[in-house]
N, C-alpha and C positions, 0 to 999 in steps of 0.2 A: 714347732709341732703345732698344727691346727688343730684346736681342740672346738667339740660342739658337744652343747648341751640337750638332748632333748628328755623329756618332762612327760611323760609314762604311766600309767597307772598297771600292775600287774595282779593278774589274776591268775592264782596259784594254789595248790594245794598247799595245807598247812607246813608239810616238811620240807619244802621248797623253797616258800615263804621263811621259814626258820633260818635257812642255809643261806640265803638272798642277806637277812636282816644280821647276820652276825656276821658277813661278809663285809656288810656297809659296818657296822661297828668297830669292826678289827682295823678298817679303812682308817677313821676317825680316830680311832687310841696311836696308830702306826704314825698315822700326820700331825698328831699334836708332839708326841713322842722324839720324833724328828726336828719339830719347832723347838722344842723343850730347849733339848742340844744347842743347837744354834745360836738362839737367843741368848740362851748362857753364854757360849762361848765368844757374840757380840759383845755381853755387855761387861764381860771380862778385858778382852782383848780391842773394840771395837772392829772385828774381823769376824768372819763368819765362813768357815773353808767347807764351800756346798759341791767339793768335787764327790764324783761318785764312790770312791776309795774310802772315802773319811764317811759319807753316808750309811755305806754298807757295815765301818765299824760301827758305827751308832747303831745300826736295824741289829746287828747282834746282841747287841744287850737289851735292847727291847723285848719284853715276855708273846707280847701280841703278835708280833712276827713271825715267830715260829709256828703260831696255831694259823696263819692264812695263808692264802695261795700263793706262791712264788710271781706271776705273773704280777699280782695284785699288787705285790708288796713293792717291785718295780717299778709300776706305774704311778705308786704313792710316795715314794721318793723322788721322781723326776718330778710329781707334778709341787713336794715341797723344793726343789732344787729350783724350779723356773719361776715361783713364788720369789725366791730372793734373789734370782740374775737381775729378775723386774726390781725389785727392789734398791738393788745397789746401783741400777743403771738408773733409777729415779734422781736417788739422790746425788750420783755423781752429775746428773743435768741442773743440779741445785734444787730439786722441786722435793725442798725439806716437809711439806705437807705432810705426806705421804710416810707412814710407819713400819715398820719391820712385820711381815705376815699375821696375823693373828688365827688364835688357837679358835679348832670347831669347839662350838657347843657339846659339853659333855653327853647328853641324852640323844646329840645328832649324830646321823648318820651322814656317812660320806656321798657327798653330790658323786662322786665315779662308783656308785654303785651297779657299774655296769660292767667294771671291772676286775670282777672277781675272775675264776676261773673259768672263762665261756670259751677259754678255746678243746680245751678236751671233754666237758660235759653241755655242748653247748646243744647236741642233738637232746640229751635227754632232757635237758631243763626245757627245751624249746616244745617239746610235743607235749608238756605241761601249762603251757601259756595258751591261752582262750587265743591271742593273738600273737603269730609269729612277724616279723619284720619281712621274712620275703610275699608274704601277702597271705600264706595258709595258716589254718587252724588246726588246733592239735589235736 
C-alpha cells in the first residue's frame, strides 16, 4: 500500500476543528494501544502475531475504539500491522539496528489524520474548509 503524506493547514470552524482533533487523538490512543499488545506479546513470547484476526481481538478491548470511526480504526491497524511486517522483515535481513515500532507521543496526534471518516461526511466537512482538494472553495 502506497502511503503519501501531505502537510495541510486547515481552516475550520471551531466544531469541525473539535471533530478533526479528537479524531487525530482517538488515532494515537488506538495506535499506541495496539503497540501496547504487541510489544507485550514480543517481549513475552519473542513473537508478535500482527494478523488481522488477532488485531481486531485487541481493537476490542480497547475503550478508544469504540468512540472513533470504523473506517478510521481500519486504517490504524493496518498502518500498526505494516509498522511490524517492516519490522520483522528488518531483522530477519539481520539489520538488528532497527527496533520494534515506537509509541506516538501522548499529547500527539495521529500523522492519518485524514483518516477519519471522510468517506460519508466528506461533502459536509468539505464546504467548511476555506480550501477544498478539487480546487473549490466552500
Amino acid at each position: 500500500m502506497l502511503l503519501v503524506t501531505v502537510k495541510a493547514q486547515v481552516h475550520a470552524d471551531p466544531k469541525t476543528l473539535a471533530v478533526l482533533k479528537d479524531a487525530m487523538f482517538c488515532a494515537t490512543k488506538v495506535y499506541n494501544g495496539l503497540l501496547w499488545h504487541l510489544r507485550k506479546e514480543y517481549e513475552e513470547t519473542g513473537k508478535a502475531n500482527v494478523s488481522r484476526k488477532n488485531l481486531n481481538r485487541i481493537l476490542k478491548e480497547l475503550p478508544r475504539a469504540k468512540g472513533y470511526y470504523s473506517m478510521s480504526v481500519q486504517l490504524t491497524r493496518d498502518e500498526v500491522r505494516e509498522a511490524y511486517r517492516s519490522f520483522f522483515a528488518l531483522k530477519e535481513k539481520g539489520l538488528m539496528r532497527h527496533s520494534a515500532p515506537g509509541f506516538r507521543k501522548v499529547k500527539a496526534t495521529s500523522p492519518r489524520s485524514s483518516t477519519f471518516r471522510a468517506a460519508s461526511r466528506w461533502k459536509e466537512i468539505r464546504s467548511r474548509f476555506l480550501w477544498a482538494p478539487d480546487g473549490k472553495t466552500g
